[in-house]
N, C-alpha and C positions, 0 to 999 in steps of 0.2 A: 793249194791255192788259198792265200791267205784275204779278207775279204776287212774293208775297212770303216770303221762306224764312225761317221759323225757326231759331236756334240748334237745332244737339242738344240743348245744356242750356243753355235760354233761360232757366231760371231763377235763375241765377246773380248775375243782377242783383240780387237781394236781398243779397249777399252783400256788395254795396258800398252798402249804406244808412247813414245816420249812426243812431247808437244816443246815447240818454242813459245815461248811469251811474247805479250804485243808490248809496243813502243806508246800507243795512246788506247782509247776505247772505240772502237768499232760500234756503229749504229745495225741492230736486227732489224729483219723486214720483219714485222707485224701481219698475220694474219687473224681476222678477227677484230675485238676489240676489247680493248683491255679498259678497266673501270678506271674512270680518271679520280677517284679514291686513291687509288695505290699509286705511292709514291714513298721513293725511299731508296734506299740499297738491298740488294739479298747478295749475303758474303757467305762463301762457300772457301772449302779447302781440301786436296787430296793429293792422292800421286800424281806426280807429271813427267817426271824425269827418271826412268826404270831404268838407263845402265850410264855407268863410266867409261866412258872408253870401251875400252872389252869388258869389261867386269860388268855380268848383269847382277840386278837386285833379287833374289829370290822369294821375297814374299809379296803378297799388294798388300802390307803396310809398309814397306819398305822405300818405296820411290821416293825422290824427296818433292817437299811439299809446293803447290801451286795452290796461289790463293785465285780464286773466280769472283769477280763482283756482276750485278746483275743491276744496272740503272733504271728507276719508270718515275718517269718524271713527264705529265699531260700526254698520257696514252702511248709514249714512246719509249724504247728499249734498247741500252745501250750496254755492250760487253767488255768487258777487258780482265785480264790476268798477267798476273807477273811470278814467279820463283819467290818464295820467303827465304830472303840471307841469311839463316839461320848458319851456325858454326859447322852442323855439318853439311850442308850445301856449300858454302866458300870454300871448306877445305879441301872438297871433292874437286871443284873447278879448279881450283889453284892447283894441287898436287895430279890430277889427270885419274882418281883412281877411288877407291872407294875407300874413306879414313873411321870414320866409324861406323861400328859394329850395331846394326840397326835390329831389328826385331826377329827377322828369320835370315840376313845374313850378315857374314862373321867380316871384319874388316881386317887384313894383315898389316903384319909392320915394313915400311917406308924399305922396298928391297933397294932402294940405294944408300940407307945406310948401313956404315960397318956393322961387323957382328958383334962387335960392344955395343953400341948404340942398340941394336935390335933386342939384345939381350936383355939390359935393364929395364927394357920398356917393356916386357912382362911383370916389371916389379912394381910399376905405377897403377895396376891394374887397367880395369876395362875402361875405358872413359864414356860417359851417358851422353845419347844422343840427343838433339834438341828438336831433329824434325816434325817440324808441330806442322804435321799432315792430317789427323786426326778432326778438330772441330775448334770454333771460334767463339769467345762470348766478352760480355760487355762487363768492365769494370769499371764503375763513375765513369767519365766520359770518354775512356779508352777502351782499345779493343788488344785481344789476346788471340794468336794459333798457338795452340796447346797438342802435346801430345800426352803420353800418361807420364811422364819421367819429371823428375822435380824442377826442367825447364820450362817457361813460357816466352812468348814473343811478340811485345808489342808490336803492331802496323797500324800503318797509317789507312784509313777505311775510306777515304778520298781517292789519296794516290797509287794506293797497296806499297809503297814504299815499305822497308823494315825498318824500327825503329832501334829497338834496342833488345836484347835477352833478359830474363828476369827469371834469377834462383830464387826458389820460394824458403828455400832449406837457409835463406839468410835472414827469414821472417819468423817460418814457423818449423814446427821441426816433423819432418818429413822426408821421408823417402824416395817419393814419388806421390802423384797425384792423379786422379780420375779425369779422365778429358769430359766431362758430365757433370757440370758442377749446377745446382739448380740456384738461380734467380728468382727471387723478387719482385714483387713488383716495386718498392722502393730502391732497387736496385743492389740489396744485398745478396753479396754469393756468398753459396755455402758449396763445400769439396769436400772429397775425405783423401786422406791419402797416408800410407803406412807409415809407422816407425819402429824405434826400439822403446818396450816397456820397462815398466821393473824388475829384476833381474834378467836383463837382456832379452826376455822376451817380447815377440813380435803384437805389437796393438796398433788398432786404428784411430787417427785423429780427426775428430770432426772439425774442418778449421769454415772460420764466418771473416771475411773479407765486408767490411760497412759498405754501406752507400757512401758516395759523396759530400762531404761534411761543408759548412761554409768558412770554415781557414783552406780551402781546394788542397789541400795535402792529399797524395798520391795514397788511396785508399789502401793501396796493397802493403804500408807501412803501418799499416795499422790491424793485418792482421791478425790472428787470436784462433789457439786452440778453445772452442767451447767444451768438448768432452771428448774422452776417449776410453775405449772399451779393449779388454785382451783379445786376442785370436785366441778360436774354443781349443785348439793345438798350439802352444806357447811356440812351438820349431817349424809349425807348419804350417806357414801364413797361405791363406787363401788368395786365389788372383780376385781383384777387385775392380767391376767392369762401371759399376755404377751403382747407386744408390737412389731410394726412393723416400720422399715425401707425405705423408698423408696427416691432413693437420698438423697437431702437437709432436708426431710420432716421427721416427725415422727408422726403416727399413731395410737392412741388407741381408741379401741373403752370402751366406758364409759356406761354404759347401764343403766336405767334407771326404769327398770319393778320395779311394786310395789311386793315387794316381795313374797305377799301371792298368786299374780297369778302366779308369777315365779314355787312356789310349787303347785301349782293345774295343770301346763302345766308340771309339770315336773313326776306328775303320770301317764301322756299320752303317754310317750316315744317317743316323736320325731324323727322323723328322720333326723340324721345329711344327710347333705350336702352341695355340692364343692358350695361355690356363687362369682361371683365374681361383686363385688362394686367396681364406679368409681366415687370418689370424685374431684368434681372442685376445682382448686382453683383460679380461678378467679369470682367473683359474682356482677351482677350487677342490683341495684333492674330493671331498666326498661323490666328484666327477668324474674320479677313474674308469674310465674304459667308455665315456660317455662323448657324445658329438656335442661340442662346445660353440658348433655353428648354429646361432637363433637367428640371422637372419631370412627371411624368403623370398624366395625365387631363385635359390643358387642349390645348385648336388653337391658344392664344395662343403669338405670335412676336415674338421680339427678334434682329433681321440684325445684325449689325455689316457697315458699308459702312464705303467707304474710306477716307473723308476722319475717320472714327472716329468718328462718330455712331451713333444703334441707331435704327434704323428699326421700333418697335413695329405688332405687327398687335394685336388685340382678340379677344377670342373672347368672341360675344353672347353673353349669357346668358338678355336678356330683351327680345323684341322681336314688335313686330306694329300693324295700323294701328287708331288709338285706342287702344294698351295702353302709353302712358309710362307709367314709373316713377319719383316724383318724392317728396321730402321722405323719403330712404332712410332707417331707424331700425334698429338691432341692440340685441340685449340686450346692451349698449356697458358697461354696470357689470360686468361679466361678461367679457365677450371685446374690448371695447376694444383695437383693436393687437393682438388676438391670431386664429390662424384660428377662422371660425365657420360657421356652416352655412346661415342662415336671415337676412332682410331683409326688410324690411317697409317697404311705400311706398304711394304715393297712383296710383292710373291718371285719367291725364287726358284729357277727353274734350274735344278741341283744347286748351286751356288751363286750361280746369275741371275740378279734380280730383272725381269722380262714384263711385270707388271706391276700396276698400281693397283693395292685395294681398299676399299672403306668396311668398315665393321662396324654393325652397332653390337656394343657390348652386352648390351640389354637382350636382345632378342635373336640375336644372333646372325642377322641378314646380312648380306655381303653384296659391295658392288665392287666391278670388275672391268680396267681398262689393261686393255694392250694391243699392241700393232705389230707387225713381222718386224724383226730385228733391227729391236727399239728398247733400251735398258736404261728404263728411269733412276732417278735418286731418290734420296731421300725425300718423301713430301713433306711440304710445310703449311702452317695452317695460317692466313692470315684473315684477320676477323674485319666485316664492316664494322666501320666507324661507331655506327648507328645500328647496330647490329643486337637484336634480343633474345634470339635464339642460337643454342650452341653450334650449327651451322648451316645458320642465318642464311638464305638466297631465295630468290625468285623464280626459278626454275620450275615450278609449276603450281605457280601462281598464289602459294598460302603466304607470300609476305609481299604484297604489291605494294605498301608503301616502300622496298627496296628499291630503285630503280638496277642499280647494280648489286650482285649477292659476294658476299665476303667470297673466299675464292682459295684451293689448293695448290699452291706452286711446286714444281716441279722441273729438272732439265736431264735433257735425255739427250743418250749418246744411239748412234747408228750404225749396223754394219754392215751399207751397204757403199758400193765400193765408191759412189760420188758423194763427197763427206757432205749431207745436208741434217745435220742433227736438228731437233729441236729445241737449243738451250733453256727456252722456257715458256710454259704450259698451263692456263689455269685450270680449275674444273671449279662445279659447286656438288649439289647436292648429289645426285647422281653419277658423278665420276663423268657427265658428257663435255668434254672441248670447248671453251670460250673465246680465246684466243690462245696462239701460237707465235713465237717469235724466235726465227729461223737466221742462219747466219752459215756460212762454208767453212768455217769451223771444224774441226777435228776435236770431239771433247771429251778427256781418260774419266776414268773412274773418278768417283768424288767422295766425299767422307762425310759430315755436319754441318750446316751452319748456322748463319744468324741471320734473321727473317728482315724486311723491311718492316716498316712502322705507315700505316693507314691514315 
């Protein structure tokens, strides 16, 4: 007699159902009150569409993409989403079937046509997908869904209309690109994204996209590799998820695992957790075999060994079993590259993210939201206006000149069987509920986005 185990959170599976898109914006019942501060858009983007016809998609990067907007405009909350037309979204609707080869599944050739035509279409090689399911960011005064491949895709941030594709690889020269590009506060992006080096070896290009100029020329014509560096294996390019900022500095880490143990650790399930590493940069050999970390209050360690590498240790900051930390958010408009205190992520219960939580980095206290089968997104951090501390609120009473406290957004899908999700959520200090704004709604998994403006 064989006996059957449930997920923890079996529910999860709704999170990969196909949804239809609306025709206009649907109004949220509000519960609560939302700070008539915030106003603006929150644009989001993820899977929505998991199979063709018979043909399912087999990874959740793979669905093709649905943009979500999120309207507050005098205390009110308005929803709507549409399909981004991307090349391979049209071409699935049109041919009934799945035509490009997405991230974990494989696209076949057109079996109505002949077996010459099938044939040579092996000789055109693979063709690169564009679904920019991934996340959204602002270029001068357009918007981008981006996946990591060297397509992006303007919309229209009003209507979610699709506006047009844009190959970067006819700017700058690239391979592909990071769906993580950090901004500006003057509005310049900076991305990395691969190519080929000097003698055909694989290097990374730092490319810098301007702000906004006053001839309004479309910034992304103007973009510019600033610098690029080799991969430490010239054949053996590393996967590149994202990159970091600090000050003057910029940060990747480059990994290096041979890959077959990469996949033998990767059937162990690890458990993520918060570390934080502290790189010198100053190095001097007569430091051999010495901790090159002088700052204090941190156990993190940097050796310099002999052959003149730095053997970094980590010091967790956040760790325990079912408590990952994932889709990390900081009040980034604010302290972006600069020290800050506080982080805010998703805990995932094996791989579903089932809660929200705040970390101060500092001292390591943890706040903690969650509700029965209820799978937040990503949080976002939007700052009061007037806001002097990095997350600023009123909530117990140390900034009463706030009347409303800056606020973390949030939309959460549901699995129970009457679709009443919560698209969107504030909290403040504390992680406790301010308002809610509810809609019957069915809403998939979601990816990054772009925050409203306060």
């Amino acid at each position: 007699m064989s006996s059957r185990v449930e997920h923890p959170a079996g529910g999860y599976r709704k999170l990969f159902e196909t949804v239809e898109e609306l025709s206009s914006p649907l109004p949220a019942h509000v519960r609560g009150r939302i700070p008539p501060w915030l106003t603006g858009s929150l644009l989001r983007c993820g899977p929505g569409l998991f199979e063709v016809g018979s043909e399912p998609f087999y990874h959740l990067f793979d669905g093709q993409a649905l943009l979500h907007k999120f309207d507050f405009k005098e205390g009110r909350v308005t929803y709507h989403r549409r399909f981004i037309r991307t090349d391979a979204y049209v071409r699935a609707m049109t041919e009934k079937r799945i035509v490009l080869t997405e991230f974990g599944t494989c696209a076949f050739p057109d079996p109505c046509k002949n077996i010459f035509s099938r044939f040579f279409s092996y000789f055109r090689g693979v063709e690169v997908t564009d679904n920019a399911l991934v996340n959204i960011y602002p270029v001068g005064e357009d918007y981008y869904a981006c996946t990591e491949t060297n397509f992006i895709t303007k919309i229209n941030p009003e209507t979610l209309e699709t506006i047009k594709q844009v190959d970067l690889c006819n700017y700058v020269s690239v391979n592909g690109a990071s769906a993580h590009p950090h901004i500006e506060n003057d509005g310049t992006v900076y991305n990395i994204g691969n190519c080929f080096g000097k003698n055909f070896s694989i290097a990374y290009n730092i490319v810098r996209i301007p702000p906004l100029q006053a001839d309004k020329e479309d910034p992304i014509t103007k973009s510019e590799v600033v610098v690029q560096f080799p991969c430490s294996d010239r054949l053996k390019p590393s996967y590149v998820h994202r990159f970091e900022f600090v000050y003057n500095y910029l940060y990747l880490a480059n990994l290096r695992e041979n890959w077959e143990e990469v996949k033998r650790n990767a059937t162990k399930a690890p458990q993520p957790e918060v570390r934080r590493y502290v790189l010198p940069l100053t190095i001097n050999k007569a430091d051999t075999g010495k901790n090159l970390v002088s700052l204090p209050n941190t156990t993190a360690a940097a050796i310099l060994c002999s052959d003149e590498t730095v053997w970094l240790e980590p010091e967790v900051l956040f760790s325990g079993p079912r408590q990952a930390f994932e889709f990390p958010q900081i009040n980034y408009q604010k302290y972006g590259g600069k020290p800050y205190m506080y982080a805010y992520g998703l805990g995932l219960n094996h791989f579903v993210p089932d809660r929200l939580c705040k970390l101060n980095v500092k001292t390591k206290e943890t706040w903690l939201w969650q509700e029965p089968d209820s799978y937040p997104s990503e949080p976002i951090f939007v700052s009061h206006p007037d806001a002097q501390e990095e997350d600023d609120g009123n909530e117990d009473q140390k900034c009463p000149r706030i009347l409303d406290p800056s606020c973390v957004l949030v939309f959460s899908s549901t699995a129970k069987e009457e679709p009443v999700p919560f698209p969107c959520t504030s909290w403040i200090r504390k992680l406790s509920p301010q308002h809610r704004s509810t809609t019957s709604l069915h809403l998939p998994m979601s990816g990054h986005c772009q925050s409203p403006e306060g």
